[in-house]
N, C-alpha and C positions, 0 to 999 in steps of 0.2 A: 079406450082405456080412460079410466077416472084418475086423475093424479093430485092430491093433497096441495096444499099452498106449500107446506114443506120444501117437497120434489119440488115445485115453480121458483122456490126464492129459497132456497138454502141461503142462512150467511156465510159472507163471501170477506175476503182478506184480497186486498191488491195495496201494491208497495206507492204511496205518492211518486215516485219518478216516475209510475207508467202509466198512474191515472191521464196526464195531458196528452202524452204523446196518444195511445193508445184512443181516446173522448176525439184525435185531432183526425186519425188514420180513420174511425169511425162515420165522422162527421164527412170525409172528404169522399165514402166509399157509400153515403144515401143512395145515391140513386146509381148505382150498378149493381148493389147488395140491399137493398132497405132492409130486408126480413133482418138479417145478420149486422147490421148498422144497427140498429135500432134495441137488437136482443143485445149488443155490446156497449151499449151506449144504459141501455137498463140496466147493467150488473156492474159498470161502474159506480152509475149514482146509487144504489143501493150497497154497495161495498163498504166496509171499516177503509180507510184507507192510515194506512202504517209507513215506518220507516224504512227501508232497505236492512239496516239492523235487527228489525224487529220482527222479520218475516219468519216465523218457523220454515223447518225444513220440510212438512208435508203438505204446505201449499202449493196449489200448481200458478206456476206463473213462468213469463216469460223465459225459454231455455227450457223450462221443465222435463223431464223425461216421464212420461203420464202413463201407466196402466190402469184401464180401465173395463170393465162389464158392461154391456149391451144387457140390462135384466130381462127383456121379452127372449132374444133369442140365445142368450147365452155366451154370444162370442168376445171372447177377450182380445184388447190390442192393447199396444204397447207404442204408443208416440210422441216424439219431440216435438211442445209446443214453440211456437214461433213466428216471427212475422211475416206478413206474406211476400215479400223481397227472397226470403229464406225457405219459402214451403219448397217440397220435395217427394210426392207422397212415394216415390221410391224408396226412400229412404225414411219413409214414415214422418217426414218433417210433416207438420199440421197449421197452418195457418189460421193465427187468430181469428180471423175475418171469413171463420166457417163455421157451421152448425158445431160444431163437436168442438172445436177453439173456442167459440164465445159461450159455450155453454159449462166450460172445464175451467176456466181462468178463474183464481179465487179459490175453487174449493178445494178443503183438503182430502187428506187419506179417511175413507170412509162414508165421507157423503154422497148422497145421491142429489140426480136434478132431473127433470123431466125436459126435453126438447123434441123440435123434428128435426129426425133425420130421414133424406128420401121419402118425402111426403106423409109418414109416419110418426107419430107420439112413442118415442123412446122414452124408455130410462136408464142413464149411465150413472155408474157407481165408481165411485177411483179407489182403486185396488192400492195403488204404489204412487208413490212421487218420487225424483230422482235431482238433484242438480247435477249441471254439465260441469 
């Protein structure tokens, strides 16, 4: 699949409080994760980064409750992002510090982005945003 710069770099919104922590968790997880280190560590430094006041509500970010589109196969889910202390995929908790967390953080309701997921060139669409 051919995917647009668009889908690769949507602009992205993340709050300054979680630029550092987030760039810190990134940095510490190179080398057990590089691909996803490295994918979260790019949509930082390319991010607006905002105030906690200033975040709209259809941003996804930390806590988030995320629905989202799978555009090649169609399947919709529905998950609480979070940090990976917190993931749960029982409970659909999603851990930043995965293909579909570092590629959802930032964008809001509506946008698309291209990633891999399972060795595959997705594109996911965010349907809904939610706060907790």
């Amino acid at each position: 699949m051919q995917v647009d710069t668009l889908l690769q770099s949507p602009p992205l919104l993340i709050a300054e409080s979680l630029a550092g922590p987030l760039r810190s968790l990134a940095e510490r997880s190179l080398r057990q994760a590089p691909e996803v280190a490295r994918r979260l560590i790019e949509e930082i430094d390319r991010a607006e980064l905002i105030t906690d006041g200033q975040m709209p509500d259809d941003v996804v970010t930390l806590g988030s409750s995320v629905s989202y589109r799978d555009e090649d196969s169609g399947a919709e889910q529905t998950i609480r992002l979070v940090m990976p202390t917190e993931a749960d995929p029982s409970q659909r908790r999603v851990s930043v510090m995965t293909p579909v967390g570092a590629a959802l953080i930032g964008l809001r309701r509506g946008q698309r982005i291209a990633c891999e997921i399972a060795g595959r060139e997705a594109v996911l669409a965010v349907t809904g945003v939610g706060r907790a």
